[in-house]
N, C-alpha and C positions, 0 to 999 in steps of 0.2 A: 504494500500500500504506500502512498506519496503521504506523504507529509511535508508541508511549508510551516515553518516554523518562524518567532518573532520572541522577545522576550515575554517569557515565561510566568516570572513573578509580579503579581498585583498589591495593591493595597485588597483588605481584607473586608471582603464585600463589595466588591465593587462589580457595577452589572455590565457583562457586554451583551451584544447580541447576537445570534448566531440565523443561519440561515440552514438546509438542507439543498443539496445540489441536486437536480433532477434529470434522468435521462428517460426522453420520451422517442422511440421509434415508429415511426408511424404505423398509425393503427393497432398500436399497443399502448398498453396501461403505463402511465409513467412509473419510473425505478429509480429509489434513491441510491444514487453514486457515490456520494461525499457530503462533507459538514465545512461549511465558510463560515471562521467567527469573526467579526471585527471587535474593535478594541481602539474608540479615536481612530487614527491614521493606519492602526497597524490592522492585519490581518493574518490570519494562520488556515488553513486549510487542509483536511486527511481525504483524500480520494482515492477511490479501487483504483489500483494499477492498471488495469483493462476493464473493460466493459465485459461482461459476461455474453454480449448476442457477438456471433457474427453478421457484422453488417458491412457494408461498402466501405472501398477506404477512404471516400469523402469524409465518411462520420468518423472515423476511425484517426483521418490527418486531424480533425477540428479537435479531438480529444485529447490529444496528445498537444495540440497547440494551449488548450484551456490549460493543462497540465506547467506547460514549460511560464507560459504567461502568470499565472499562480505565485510562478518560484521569483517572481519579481514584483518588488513592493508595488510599485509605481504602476505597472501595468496589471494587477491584479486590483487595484483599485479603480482603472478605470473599468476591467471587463466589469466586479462586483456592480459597479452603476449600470453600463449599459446590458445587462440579464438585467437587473432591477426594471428597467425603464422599458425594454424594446422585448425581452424574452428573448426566445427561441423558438422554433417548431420544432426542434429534436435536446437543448439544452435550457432549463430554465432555474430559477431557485426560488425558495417558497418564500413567502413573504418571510420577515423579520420578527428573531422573538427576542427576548431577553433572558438572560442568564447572569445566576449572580455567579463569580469565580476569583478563586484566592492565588488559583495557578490555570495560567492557560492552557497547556499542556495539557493539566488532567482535564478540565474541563469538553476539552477537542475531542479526549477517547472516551470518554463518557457518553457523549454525544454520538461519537457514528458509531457503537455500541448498541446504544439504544436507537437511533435509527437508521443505519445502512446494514444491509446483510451481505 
């Protein structure tokens, strides 16, 4: 599994928000991929390594693009906006919840635990 990583340690309660990463193939039921948490500016993200469908390697280049894009602040912040604003027809992320976290890290494996399989 991918993991982007940011520092770790928080003040002691303090709430981020976290997202769920969604893969939808068409004419299939969407499938959680990964967990995007932000944090102010920062962001950390754990995503499957692959996708579990074989699909085209159009969907397959875009994957691997969301991936490498992740592993950089800057641009991981602007995809975070534009999923937010525009979607996808095959990558989307659910709206925004919050979470309280004392450590980001645990917080991120918590999280695609309880929702990525």
């Amino acid at each position: 599994m991918v993991v982007v990583s940011a520092p770790t340690q928080m003040p002691a309660g303090k709430t981020t928000e976290w997202m769920v990463l969604l893969f939808r193939p068409p004419g299939k039921t969407p499938e959680p991929v990964g967990i995007v948490l932000l944090d102010s500016d920062r962001i950390m993200a754990k995503l499957k390594p692959k996708l579990d469908h074989e699909e085209d390697e159009a969907v397959l280049a875009v994957w691997d693009g969301l991936v490498e894009d992740l592993q950089k602040e800057l641009e991981a912040n602007q995809m975070v906006r534009w999923l937010e604003m525009n979607g996808s027809h095959v990558f989307q992320l659910s709206p925004r919840k919050p979470a309280e976290s004392k450590n980001l890290a645990e917080t991120l494996d918590a999280l695609y635990r309880a929702n990525v399989r």
